[in-house]
C-alpha positions, 0 to 999 in steps of 0.5 A, a space after each residue: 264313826 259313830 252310826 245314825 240311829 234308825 229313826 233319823 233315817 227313816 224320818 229323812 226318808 218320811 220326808 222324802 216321801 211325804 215331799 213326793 206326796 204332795 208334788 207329784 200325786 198326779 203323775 202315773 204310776 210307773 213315775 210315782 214307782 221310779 220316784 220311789 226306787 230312786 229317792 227313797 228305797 236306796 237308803 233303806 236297802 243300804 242302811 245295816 242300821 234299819 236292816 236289823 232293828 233291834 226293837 219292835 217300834 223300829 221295826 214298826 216305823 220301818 213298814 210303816 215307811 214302805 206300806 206309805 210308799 206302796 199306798 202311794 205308788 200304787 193309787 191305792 189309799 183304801 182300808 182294806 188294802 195290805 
């Protein structure tokens, strides 16, 4: 069985979040957290593929996915926030 490439499952999950985004930007943080853990942190956790990245722009695209996510979860959409 010939396995997904890492940026399809982290573009899927992109667009899960992004679909998240936009329909429920008003909710509270605690249901903004739980739309996360439910919808899209599962797939990264269990992929092997988005696990070991072998190169640096996977990698890249990887955090880019989780630190959207936090942003998001968290309110928090400022410059200085890491």
């Amino acid at each position: 069985m010939e396995q997904p490439h890492p940026w399809n499952i982290l573009k899927g999950n992109k667009k899960v979040l992004n679909l998240i985004k936009r329909n429920f930007w008003f909710c509270e943080k605690g249901t903004k957290d739980t739309l996360y853990k439910t919808l899209v942190r599962p797939k990264l956790e269990y992929a092997p593929e988005v696990w070991d990245p072998h190169y640096l722009c996977d990698v890249k695209k990887l955090e880019s996915v989780q630190r959207t996510a936090a942003r998001f979860c968290k309110g928090d959409y400022s410059y200085k926030s890491s």
